[in-house]
N, C-alpha and C positions, 0 to 999 in steps of 0.2 A: 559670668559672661554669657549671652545670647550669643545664640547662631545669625550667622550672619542673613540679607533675605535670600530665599529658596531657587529663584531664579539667575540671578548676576553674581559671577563668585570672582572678586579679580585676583589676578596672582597674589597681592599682598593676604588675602583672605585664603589662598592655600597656601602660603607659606609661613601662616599663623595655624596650618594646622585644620582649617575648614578643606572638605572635601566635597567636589560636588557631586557626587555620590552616595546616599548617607549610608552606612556599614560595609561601605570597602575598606577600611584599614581593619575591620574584624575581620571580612570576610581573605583579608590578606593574612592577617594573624594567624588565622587557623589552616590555612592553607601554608603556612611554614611549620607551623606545630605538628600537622598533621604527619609531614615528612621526616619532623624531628622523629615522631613516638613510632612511625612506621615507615621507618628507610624505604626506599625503593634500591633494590640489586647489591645489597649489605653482603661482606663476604668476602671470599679471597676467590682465586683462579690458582689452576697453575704455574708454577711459572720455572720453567719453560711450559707451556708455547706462549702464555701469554706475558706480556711485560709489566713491572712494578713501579711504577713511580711513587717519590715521599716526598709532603709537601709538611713546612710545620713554620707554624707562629711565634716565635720566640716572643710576641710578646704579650702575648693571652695565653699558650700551650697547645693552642687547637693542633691537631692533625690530620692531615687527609692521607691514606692509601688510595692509591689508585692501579684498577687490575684491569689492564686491557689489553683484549685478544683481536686483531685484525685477522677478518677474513676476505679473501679479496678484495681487497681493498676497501672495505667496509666495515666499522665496529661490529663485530659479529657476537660479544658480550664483554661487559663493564660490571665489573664491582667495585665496592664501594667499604673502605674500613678507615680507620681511625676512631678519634674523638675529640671533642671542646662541647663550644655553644651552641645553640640549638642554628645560630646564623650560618654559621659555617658546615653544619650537620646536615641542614635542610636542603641548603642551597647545592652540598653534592652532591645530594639523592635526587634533586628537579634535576642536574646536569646529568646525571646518569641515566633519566628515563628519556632527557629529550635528545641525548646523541647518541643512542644503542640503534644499530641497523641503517647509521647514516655513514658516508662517505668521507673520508679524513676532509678532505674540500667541504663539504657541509659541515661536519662538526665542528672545523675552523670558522666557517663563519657564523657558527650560531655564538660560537665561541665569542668573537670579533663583538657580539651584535651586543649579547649579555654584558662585556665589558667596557662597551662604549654607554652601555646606559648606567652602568658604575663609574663612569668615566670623570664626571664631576670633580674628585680629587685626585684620584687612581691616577689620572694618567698623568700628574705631575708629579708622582713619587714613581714611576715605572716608567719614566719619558718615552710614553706611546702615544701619542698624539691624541687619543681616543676618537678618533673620525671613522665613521664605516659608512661608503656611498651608499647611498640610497639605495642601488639596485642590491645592494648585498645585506641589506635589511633583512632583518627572517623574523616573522612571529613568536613572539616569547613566552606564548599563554600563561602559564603558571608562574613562572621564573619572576612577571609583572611584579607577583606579590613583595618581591623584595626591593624592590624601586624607593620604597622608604626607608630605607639602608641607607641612603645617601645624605640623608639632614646627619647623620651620624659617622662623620669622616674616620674614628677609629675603628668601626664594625666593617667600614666596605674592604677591610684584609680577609676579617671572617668570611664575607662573602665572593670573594676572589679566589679565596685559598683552593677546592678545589677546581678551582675553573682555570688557575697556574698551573697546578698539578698536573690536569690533563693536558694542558698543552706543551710540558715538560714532555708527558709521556708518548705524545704522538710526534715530537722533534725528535725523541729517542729510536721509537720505533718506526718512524715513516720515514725516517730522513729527512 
């Protein structure tokens, strides 16, 4: 098969897998892998002061821990345990570096934001609408890389899993 030409890519051409881009799906891959082979905030807390939540896949085994400590009102540290697939590994450690030191209200809606862009299938199996207004938009830098998670309706658990988690553990701990 040839590439498709270099300037006109139409949807049917990225949804055959052409990118207009050329090495963002490597440069996506490695920015997941990278997360897999070096967690970012891997580890436990106390707990007490800080709270645990457990998230788990019955139908892969994946597991996420989640360890989070509020401090004024603000994630004041997150870690990060379990284990599964590198989808589900990676995706808790981008969640845990982009909502350490943000506000339950910010962390929900980065929260919001990552899960509307999983929202594809997700939110007909979790009947959440997947809609986040525009104004509550937030930049996903890194997180982007898993946006191809989605041709893959059984992985977008993997990549949910702990972004459930956390939001289990801040309905737990924030009220």
């Amino acid at each position: 098969m040839g590439s498709p030409p270099s300037t006109n890519y139409s949807a049917s051409d990225q949804a055959n897998g052409w990118s207009p881009v050329p090495g963002l799906e490597d440069l996506y891959r490695e920015i997941i892998l990278d997360h897999y082979r070096n967690p970012r905030n891997r580890g436990e807390l106390d707990t007490p002061p800080a709270h645990m939540a457990e998230g788990f896949n019955p139908l892969c085994g994946d597991e996420v821990k989640v360890y989070l400590l509020l401090e004024d009102g603000r994630i004041g540290d997150i870690r990060i345990g379990g284990q599964g697939c590198s989808i589900s590994q990676s995706s808790a450690s981008m969640m845990s570096s982009v909502v350490m030191d943000r506000t339950v209200d910010e962390a929900r809606q980065v929260l919001r934001s990552f899960k509307a862009m999983m929202s594809i299938h997700e939110h007909d199996l979790e009947g959440d609408d997947g809609e986040v207004a525009d104004d509550e938009q937030v930049p996903l830098g890194d997180l982007e890389a898993l946006r191809g998670v989605v041709k893959f309706p059984v992985r977008i658990k993997c990549a949910t899993l702990g972004w459930n988690t956390l939001d289990q553990a801040l309905d737990e701990v924030a009220g």
